[in-house]
LUMTIDO-733603 format. One record per residue (C-alpha): residue number from 1; residue in one letter; x, y, z. Coordinates in steps of 0.25 Angstrom, whole numbers, plus 5000, padded with zeros to 4 digits. Example, Ala and Ser with C-alpha at 12.3 -4.5 7.8 and 13.67 -1.06 7.14 Angstrom:
REM residues 2
n,res,u,v,w
1,a,5049,4982,5031
2,s,5055,4996,5029
//
This chain:
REM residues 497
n,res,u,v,w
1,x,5000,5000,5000
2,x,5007,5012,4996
3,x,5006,5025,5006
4,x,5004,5039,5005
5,x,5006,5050,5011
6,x,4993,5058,5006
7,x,4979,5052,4999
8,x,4970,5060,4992
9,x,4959,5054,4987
10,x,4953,5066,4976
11,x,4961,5070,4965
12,x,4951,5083,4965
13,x,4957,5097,4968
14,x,4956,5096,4983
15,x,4964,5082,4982
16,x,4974,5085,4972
17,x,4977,5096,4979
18,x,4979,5088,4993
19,x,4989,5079,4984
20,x,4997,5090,4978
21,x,4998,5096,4993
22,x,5003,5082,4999
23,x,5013,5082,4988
24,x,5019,5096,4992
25,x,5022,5089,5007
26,x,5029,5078,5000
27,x,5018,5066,5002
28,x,5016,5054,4996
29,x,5002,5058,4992
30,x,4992,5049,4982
31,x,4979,5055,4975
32,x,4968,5047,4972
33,x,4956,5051,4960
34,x,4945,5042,4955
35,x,4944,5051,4944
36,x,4951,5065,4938
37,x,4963,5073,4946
38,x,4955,5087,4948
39,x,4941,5082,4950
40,x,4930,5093,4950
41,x,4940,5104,4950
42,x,4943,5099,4936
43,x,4932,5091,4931
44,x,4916,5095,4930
45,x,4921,5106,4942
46,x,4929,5119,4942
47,x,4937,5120,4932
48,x,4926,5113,4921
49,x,4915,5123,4927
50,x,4924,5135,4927
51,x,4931,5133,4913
52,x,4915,5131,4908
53,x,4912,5144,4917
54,x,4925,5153,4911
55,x,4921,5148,4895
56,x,4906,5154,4900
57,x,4910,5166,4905
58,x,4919,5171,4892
59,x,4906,5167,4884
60,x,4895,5176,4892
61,x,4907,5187,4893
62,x,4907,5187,4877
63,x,4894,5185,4876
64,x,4889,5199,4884
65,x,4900,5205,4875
66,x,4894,5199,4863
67,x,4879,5202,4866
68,x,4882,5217,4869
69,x,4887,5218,4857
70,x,4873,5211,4851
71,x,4883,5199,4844
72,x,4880,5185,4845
73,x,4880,5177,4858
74,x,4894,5169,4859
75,x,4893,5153,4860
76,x,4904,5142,4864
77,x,4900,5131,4861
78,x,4897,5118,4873
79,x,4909,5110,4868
80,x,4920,5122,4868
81,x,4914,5124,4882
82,x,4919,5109,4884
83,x,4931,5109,4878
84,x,4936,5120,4885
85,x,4933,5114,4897
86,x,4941,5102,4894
87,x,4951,5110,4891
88,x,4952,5117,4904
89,x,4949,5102,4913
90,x,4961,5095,4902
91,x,4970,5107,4907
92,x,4969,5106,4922
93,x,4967,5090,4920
94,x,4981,5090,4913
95,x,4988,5098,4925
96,x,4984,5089,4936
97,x,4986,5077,4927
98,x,5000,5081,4921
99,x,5004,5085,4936
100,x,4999,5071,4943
101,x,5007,5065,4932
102,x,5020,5073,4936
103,x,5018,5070,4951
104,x,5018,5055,4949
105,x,5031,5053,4940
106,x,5041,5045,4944
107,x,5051,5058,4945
108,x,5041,5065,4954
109,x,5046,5067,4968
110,x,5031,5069,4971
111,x,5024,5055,4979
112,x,5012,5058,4972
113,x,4999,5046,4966
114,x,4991,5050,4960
115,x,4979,5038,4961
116,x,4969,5037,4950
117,x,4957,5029,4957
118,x,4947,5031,4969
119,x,4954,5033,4982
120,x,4945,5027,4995
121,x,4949,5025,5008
122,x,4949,5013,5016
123,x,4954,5019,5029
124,x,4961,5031,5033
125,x,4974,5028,5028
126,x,4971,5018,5017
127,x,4967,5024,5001
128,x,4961,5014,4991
129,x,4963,5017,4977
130,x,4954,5011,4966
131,x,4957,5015,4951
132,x,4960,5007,4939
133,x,4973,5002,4946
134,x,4966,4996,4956
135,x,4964,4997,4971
136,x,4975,4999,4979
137,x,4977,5005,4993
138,x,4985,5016,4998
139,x,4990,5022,5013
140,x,4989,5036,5016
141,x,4994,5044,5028
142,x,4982,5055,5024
143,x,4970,5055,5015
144,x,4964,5067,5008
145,x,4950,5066,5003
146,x,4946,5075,4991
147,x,4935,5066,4983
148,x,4928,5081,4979
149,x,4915,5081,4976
150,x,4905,5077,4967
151,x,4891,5086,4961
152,x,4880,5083,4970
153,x,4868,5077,4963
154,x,4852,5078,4968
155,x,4844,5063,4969
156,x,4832,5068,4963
157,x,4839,5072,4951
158,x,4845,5062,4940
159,x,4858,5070,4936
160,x,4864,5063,4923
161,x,4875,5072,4921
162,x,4871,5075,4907
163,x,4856,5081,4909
164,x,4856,5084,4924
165,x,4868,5086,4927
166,x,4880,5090,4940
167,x,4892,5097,4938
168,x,4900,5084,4934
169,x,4889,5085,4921
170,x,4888,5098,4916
171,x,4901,5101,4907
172,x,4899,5086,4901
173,x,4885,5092,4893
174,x,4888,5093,4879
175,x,4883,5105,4875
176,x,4876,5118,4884
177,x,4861,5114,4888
178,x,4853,5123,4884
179,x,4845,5123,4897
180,x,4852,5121,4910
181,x,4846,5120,4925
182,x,4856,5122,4936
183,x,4851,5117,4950
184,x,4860,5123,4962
185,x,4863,5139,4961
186,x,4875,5137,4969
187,x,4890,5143,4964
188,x,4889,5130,4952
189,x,4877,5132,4950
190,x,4877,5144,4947
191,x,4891,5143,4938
192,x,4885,5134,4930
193,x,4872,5143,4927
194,x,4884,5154,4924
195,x,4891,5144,4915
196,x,4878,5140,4906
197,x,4872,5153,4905
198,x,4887,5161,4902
199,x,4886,5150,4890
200,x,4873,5156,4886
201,x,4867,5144,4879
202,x,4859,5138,4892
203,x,4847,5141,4897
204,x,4851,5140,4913
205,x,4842,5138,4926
206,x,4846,5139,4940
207,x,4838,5131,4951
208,x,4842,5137,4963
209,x,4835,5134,4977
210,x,4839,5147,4985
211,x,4835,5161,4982
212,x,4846,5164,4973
213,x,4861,5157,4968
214,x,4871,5157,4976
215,x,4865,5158,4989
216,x,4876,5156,4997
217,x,4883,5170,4990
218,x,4877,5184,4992
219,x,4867,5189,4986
220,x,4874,5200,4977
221,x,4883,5188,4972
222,x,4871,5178,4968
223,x,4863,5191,4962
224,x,4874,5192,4952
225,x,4877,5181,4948
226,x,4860,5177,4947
227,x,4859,5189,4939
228,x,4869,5185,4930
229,x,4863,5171,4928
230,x,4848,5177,4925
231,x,4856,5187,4914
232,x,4861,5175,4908
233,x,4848,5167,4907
234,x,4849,5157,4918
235,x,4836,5156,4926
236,x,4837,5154,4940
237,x,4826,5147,4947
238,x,4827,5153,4962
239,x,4823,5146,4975
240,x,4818,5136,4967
241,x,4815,5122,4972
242,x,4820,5110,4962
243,x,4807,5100,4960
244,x,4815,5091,4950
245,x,4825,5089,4940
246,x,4825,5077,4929
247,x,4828,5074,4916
248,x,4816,5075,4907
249,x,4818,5069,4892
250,x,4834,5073,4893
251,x,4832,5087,4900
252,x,4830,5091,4913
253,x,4816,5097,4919
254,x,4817,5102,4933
255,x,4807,5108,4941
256,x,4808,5117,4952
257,x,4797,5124,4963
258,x,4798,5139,4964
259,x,4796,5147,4977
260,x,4783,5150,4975
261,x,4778,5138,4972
262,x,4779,5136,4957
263,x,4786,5127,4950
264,x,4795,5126,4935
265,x,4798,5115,4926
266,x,4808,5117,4919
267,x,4817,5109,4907
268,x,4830,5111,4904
269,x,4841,5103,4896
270,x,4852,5100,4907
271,x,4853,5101,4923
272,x,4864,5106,4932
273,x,4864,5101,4946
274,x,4873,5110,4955
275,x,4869,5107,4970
276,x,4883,5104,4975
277,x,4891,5093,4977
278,x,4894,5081,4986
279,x,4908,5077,4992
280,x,4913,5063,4986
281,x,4915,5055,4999
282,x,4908,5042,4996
283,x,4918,5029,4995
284,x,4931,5036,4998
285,x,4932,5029,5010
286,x,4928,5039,5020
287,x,4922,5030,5029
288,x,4934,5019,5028
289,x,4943,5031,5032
290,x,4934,5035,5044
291,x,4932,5050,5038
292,x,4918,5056,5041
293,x,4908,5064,5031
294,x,4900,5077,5035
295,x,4885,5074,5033
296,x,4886,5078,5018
297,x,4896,5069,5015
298,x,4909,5079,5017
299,x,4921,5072,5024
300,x,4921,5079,5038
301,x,4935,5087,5038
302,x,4942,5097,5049
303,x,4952,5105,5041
304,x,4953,5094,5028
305,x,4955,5084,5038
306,x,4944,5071,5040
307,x,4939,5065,5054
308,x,4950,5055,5050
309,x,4966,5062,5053
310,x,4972,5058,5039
311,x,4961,5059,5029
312,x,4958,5073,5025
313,x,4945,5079,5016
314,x,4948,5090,5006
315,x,4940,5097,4995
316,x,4925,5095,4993
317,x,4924,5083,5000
318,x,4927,5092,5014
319,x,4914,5098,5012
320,x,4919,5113,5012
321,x,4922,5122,5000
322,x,4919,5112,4987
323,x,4930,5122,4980
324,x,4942,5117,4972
325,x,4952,5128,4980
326,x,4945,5124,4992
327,x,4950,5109,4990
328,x,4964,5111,4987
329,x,4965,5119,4999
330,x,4957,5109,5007
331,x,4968,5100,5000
332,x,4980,5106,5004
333,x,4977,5111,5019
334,x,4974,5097,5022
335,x,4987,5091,5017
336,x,4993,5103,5024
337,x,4988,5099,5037
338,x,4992,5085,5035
339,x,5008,5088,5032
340,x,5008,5104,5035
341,x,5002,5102,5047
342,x,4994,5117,5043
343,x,4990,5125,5053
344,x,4982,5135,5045
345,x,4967,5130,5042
346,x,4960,5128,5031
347,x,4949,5141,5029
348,x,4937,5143,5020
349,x,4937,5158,5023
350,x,4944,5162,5012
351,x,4941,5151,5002
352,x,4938,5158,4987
353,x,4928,5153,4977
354,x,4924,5158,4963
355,x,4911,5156,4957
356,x,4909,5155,4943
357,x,4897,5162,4941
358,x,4896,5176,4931
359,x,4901,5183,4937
360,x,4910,5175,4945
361,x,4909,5176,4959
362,x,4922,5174,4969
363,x,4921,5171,4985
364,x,4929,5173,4997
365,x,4923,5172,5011
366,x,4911,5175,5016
367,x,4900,5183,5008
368,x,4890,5192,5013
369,x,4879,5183,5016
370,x,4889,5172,5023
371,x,4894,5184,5031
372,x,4881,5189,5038
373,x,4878,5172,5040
374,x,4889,5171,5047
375,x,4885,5182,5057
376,x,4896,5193,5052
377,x,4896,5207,5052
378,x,4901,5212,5038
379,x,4906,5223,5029
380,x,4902,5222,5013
381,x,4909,5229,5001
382,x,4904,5226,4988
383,x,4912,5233,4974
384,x,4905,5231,4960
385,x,4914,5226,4950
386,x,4910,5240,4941
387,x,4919,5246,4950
388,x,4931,5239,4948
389,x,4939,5244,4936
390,x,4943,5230,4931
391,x,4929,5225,4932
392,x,4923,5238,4923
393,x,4936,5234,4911
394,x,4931,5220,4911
395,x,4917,5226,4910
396,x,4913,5215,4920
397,x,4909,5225,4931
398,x,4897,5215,4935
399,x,4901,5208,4950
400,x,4908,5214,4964
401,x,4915,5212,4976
402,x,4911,5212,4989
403,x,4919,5208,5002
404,x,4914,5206,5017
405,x,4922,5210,5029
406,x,4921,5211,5043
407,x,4912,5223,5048
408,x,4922,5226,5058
409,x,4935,5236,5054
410,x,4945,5225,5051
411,x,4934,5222,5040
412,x,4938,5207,5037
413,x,4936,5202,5024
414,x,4925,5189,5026
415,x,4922,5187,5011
416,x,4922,5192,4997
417,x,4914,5189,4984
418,x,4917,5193,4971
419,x,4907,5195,4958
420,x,4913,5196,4945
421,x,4924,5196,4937
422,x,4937,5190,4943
423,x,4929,5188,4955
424,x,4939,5176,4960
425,x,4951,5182,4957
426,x,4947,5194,4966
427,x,4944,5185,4979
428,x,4958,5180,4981
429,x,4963,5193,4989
430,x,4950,5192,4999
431,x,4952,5178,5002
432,x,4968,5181,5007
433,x,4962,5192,5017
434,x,4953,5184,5021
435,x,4963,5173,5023
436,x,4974,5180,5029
437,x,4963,5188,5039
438,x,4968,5202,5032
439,x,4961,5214,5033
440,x,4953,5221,5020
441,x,4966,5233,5020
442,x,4973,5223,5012
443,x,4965,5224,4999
444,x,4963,5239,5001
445,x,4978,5241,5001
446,x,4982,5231,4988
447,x,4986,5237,4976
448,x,4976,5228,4966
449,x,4979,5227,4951
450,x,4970,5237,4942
451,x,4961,5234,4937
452,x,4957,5224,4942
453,x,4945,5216,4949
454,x,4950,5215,4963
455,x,4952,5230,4964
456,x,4938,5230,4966
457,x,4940,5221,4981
458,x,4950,5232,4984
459,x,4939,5242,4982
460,x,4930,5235,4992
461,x,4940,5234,5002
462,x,4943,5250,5001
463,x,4927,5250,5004
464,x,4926,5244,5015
465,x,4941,5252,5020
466,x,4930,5264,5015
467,x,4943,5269,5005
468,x,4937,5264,4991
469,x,4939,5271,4977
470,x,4925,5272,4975
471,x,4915,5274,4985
472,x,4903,5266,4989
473,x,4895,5277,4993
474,x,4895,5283,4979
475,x,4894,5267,4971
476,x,4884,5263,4979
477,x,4879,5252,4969
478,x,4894,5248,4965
479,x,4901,5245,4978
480,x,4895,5243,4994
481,x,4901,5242,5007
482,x,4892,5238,5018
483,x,4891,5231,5032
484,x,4883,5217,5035
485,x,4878,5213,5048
486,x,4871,5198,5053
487,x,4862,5210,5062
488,x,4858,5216,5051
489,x,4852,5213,5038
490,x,4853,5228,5031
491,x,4867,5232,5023
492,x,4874,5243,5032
493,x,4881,5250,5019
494,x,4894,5258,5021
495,x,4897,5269,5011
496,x,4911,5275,5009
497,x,4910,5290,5010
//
């Protein structure tokens, strides 16, 4: 029975991350993968959702240009949509493929396996691999689980992948449906609806159960983007209730009960189901290896590590941020804490995401809503993109920034969000304060390129230091400062003078 030092079973980006980690400490380290290195990071996930997502944005940005000037409408067709996409997965396939190869040659200093097969485990120390060289067995000192996870599919609905479909088979459909319902208004749900209409060749519906998408964002930010949507066509069934979906001589007919008691049958060619996903934990040997699941099937974890002292949980199987930069993180700290012995703790404070919706929308901390929830006292600045000169030369002046502090006078920052153009890249410089617990004067001191986006965050920072270029008292509609409280539900505005 050979030994190593590290197992981990997941080849996904939170696993192969954990692998690459090990390596730096110089252990003897085996990955195990049932099926591709990269997982949904590469494969029906990220990187095929946002290369489909980037190809629609480019088509609706020439298509306003092209209906302003009354020209015909611009059209790619389905299978250059595809290829593209092929090209991009072959591209990243081929890095993590050429770079495995490199680690495992015979000259390579590197004691790195990389195991083609399913890894389960029979204890807590003892991996079986099963793949088409076999079974065999293998000893580790410690275990990573990182098995990701899988879209989550409803009983009551039959999803074939090709009609009613998950995320695993929407970028396989031959051509664009020409009628497209989305159930879940949630961050894919809503990329997706962003995705088909940009195209401008599907007829798209939103089923969504709350009062309006993105309910767990603030209201400013889901008015946007729902504005957006209803400009490009897609309807939006709000606080809607679904009866039934099925497929009906090859289509799908879904019928859903409205608030005040009415009810619509509606036909459509395709189906999107985006209600989350569920963590892959079944026959990995959990229970052989005494680990514990949560009630929702999440292996229970303190700090990446499980109930059991040498098996640890990263990635979406630990049931916190499903995020690929949230994995790889997970990933590292827990090899850290097995060889570094590190001291730091992991923190989802300061964790960014991106949402690929039009525009796009980039997070950091705590929003507004989440802020009052949780009982805080805040103070809120809010800049329209039309005031930031990079935004007005892009003529993409559509989105804003707004950042919460602390209502005290060291004015901490608890979160940011960011609407619009080259919304993620303008984040990174909030979540580092917020890391390093450094005060807003920071931003309000820095020299930012001109022109550029993130000038407009150093704008909002002078706001609320009441030392802003332009004032809020005379752009009332363009830029706000104002104070939050749990006490009391009415905005206390603060005007610069």
């Amino acid at each position: 029975m050979e030994k190593f030092d590290v197992c981990v079973i997941g080849g996904g980006p939170a696993g192969y991350a954990a692998a690459m980690r090990a390596i730096d400490f110089g252990k003897k380290v085996i990955l195990i993968e049932k099926g591709k290195v990269g997982g949904a990071g590469i494969y029906d996930g990220a990187l095929t959702s946002k290369t489909t997502w980037e190809l629609a944005q480019k088509v609706s940005t020439i298509n306003e240009m092209m209906e302003t000037n009354g020209r015909p409408r611009f059209e790619i067709p389905w299978v250059d949509v595809q290829q593209t996409v092929k090209e991009a997965i072959f591209d990243r396939k081929q890095q993590y493929s050429a770079h495995i190869k490199l680690l495992q040659e015979e000259t390579s200093t590197v004691r790195f396996t990389y195991a083609r097969g399913k890894g389960k485990m029979l204890n807590n120390h003892e991996v079986q691999v099963s793949g088409k060289k076999g079974e065999y067995v293998i000893y580790a000192e410690n275990i990573i689980v990182a098995t990701g996870s899988r879209p989550r599919r409803l009983p009551h609905i039959e999803t074939d992948e090709k009609i009613i479909m998950t995320s695993d088979g929407i970028h396989h459909i031959t051509d664009y449906p020409k009628s497209l319902v989305i159930l879940g208004a949630g961050v894919i749900g809503c990329e997706y609806a962003t995705i088909f209409s940009n195209f401008g060749n599907t007829k798209v519906y939103l089923i969504d159960r709350a009062d309006r998408i993105l309910p767990f964002e603030d209201e400013d930010v889901a008015k946007v983007v729902s504005d957006n949507l209803h400009e490009k066509g897609v309807t939006i069934h709000k606080t809607a209730k679904l009866e039934r979906m099925e497929i009906v001589d090859g289509e799908v007919e879904y019928e859903i009960s409205n608030p005040d008691g009415t009810k619509e049958i509606i036909r459509v060619e395709k189906a999107l189901l985006s209600v989350g996903r569920v963590p892959n934990t079944e026959n990995i040997g959990l229970e052989e290896a005494g680990v514990t699941l949560s009630a929702r099937h999440y292996i229970t974890d303190s700090k990446t590590r499980t109930n059991v002292d040498n098996i640890y949980a990263v990635g979406d199987v630990s049931g916190h941020i499903a995020l690929v930069n949230m994995g790889e993180i997970e990933a590292r700290f827990a090899v850290e804490r097995m060889y570094a012995s590190r001291k730091e703790e992991i923190s989802y404070d300061n964790v960014c995401t991106i949402m690929f919706l039009n525009p796009e929308v980039a997070a950091v901390g705590l929003n507004e809503q989440q802020a009052i929830e949780k009982g805080l006292s805040c103070k809120v600045v809010k800049l329209d993109y039309s005031c930031i000169a990079r935004a007005i030369a892009m003529r993409k002046t559509q989105g804003f920034f707004k950042i919460i502090v602390t209502d005290d006078d060291e004015m901490k920052i608890l979160g940011m969000r960011a609407v619009g153009e080259h919304a993620s890249s303008a984040i990174q410089g909030i979540a580092l304060l917020i890391k390093m617990d450094q005060p807003i004067e920071v931003l309000a001191d820095l020299i930012h390129p001109h022109p550029s986006i993130i000038e407009g965050i150093q704008e909002c920072v002078r706001m609320l230091l009441n030392k802003s270029i332009f004032k809020s008292a005379v752009f009332k509609d363009a830029m706000q400062c104002y104070r939050r409280s749990p006490e009391n539900e009415e905005i206390e505005h603060l005007q610069e003078l």
